[in-house]
N, C-alpha and C positions, 0 to 999 in steps of 0.2 A: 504493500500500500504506500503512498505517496505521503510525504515528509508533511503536516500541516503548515511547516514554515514555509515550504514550496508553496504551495495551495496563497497560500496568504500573503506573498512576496508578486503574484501572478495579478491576486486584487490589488495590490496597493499600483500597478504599475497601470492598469486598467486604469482605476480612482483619480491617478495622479499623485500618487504619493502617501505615503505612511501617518503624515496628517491629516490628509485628504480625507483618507479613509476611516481614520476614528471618528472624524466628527460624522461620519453615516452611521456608527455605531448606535446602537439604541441603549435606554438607561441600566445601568447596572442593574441586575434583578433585585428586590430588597424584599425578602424573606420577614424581614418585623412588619415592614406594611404589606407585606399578603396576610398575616396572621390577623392584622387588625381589620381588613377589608370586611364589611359589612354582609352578609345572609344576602342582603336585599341584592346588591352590588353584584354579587355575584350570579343569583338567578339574573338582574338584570341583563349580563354579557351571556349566560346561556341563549336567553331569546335571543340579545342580539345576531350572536352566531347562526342562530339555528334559521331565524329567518331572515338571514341574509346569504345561508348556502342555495345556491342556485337562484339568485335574485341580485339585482343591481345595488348595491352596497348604498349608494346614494342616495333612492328611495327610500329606504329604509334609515338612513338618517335624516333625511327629512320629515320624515314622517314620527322618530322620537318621541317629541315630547308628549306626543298621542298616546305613543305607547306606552311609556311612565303612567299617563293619569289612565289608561283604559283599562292598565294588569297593577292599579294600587299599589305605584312604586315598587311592586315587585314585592313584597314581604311576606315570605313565604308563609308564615305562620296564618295572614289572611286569607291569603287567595288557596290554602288547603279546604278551607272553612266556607268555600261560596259554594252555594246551591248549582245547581245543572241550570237552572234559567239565566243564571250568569254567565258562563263558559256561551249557553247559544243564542246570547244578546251578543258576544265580543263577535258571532259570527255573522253581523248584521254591523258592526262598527265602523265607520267610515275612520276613526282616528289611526285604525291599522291598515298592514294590509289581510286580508279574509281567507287565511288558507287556516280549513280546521283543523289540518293535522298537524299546525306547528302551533296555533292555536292551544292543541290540549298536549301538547310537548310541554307549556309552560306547568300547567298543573301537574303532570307530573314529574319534572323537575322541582318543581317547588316542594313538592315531598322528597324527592331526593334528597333535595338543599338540608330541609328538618333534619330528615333521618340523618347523614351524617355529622351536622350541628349537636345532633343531641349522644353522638359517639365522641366527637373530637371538640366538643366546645363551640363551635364555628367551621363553617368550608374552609374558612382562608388560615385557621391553624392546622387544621388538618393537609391543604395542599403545602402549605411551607414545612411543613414535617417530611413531605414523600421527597425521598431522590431523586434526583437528575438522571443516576445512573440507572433508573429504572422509570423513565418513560413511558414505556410499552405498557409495563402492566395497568402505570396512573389509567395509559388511552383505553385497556382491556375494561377498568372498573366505571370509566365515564360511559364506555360502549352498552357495559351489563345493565347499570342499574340507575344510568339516567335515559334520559328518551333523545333518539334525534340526537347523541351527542358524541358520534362514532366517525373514521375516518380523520377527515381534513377539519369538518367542528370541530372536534374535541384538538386536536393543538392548535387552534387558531383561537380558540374559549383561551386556553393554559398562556397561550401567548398576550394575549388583550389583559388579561388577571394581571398579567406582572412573574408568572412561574417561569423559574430559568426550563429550556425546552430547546428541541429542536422542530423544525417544519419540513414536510418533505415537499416542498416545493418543487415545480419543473426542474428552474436552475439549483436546487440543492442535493435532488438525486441525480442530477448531469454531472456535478460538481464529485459525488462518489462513484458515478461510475468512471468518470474517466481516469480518478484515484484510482480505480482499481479495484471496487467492491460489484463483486456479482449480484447485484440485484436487478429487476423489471427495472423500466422506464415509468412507470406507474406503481409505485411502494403498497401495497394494500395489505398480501398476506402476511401472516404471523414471522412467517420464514424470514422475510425480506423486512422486516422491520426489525424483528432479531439481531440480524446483520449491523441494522443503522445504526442500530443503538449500541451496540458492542461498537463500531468504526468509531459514533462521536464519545463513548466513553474513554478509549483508547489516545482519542484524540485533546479531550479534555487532563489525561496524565499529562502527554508531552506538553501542552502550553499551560494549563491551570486558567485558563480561559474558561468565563460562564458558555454553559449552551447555548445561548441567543446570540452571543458572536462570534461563536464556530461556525452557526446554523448560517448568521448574517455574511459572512466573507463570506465563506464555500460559496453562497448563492451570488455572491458578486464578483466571483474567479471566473464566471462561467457564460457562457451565453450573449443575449443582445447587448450591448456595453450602455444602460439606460441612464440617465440623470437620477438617482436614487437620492 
């Protein structure tokens, strides 16, 4: 496999240079403020995610602060507690948009949300507790026992929260395979995520680099050379 120094010598040259480059860097991961992140907060970026996989990012933020006052700020502990005339009034709501199967994703993640609050204190002490070096299994338990929050959601959720992670991104799986990791052009099975995470575990020994800018260079070594 390819030296991550190479990998990272390849972006800074792309970038424009080794300063260039860090200021594309994104914020250090801060583990006390994921601990302290809010119940609510966090269903909130669930919806986000979940209804803006396969939909235009942009409607969906525009359309916000709809969705704050339509799903009550998101708190899970209410929106466990609303009646079914509720759920199929939001499917009549102009402040969202009206798909009812991400619709009642919210509900139940909002139990998700409880049930592990009521194991770990909160979602956000419980995610700043799980490893880095064990990604795969975090995406395994968001897949299992939350709803709609499997694949590309679920590290695009870990990513928006603030959890050091990686993304398998077009240009991030281009970026390992041409390192030299056998995996699909499309990362999905168990096998092949395996792989990734053992590659950026490995890769986090030699630099001690968080995963969000291992994840961040690799996908900037690689591909369209874009203004990032």
């Amino acid at each position: 496999m390819t030296s991550f120094k190479t990998i990272r010598a390849r972006a800074e040259k792309r970038k424009g240079g080794p300063k260039a480059l860090d200021k594309l860097m994104p914020d250090r991961p801060d583990l006390k403020g994921l601990a302290k992140l809010g119940d609510d907060r966090i269903l909130a970026e669930m919806a986000r995610r979940v209804f803006c996989a396969g939909f235009t990012w942009s409607v969906i933020e525009a359309k916000w602060d709809g969705f704050e006052d339509a799903f009550l700020g998101f708190v899970p502990s209410k929106l466990t507690f609303q009646p079914e005339d509720y759920w199929e009034g939001l499917m009549r709501d102009v402040r969202i948009v009206r798909n009812g199967a991400k619709i009642m994703s919210v509900r139940d993640n909002a139990g998700f949300v409880r049930d592990i609050a009521k194991e770990h204190g909160s979602f956000g002490r419980f995610l700043a507790k799980w490893p880095s070096s064990d990604q795969i299994g975090l995406l395994d338990l968001l897949t299992r026992r939350g709803s709609r929050l499997g694949g590309n959601t679920g590290q695009m959720l870990l990513r928006f929260v603030g959890w050091d992670g990686f993304v398998t991104s077009r240009d991030v799986v281009a970026c390992l395979r041409d390192a030299g990791l056998d995996v699909a052009e499309d990362v999905k099975s168990k096998r092949d995520l395996a792989k990734v995470q053992a590659q950026f575990n490995a890769w986090s020994d030699e630099t001690g680099l968080p995963y969000t800018y291992l994840s961040r260079i690799c996908a900037l070594s690689v591909g369209e050379n874009r203004n990032e």
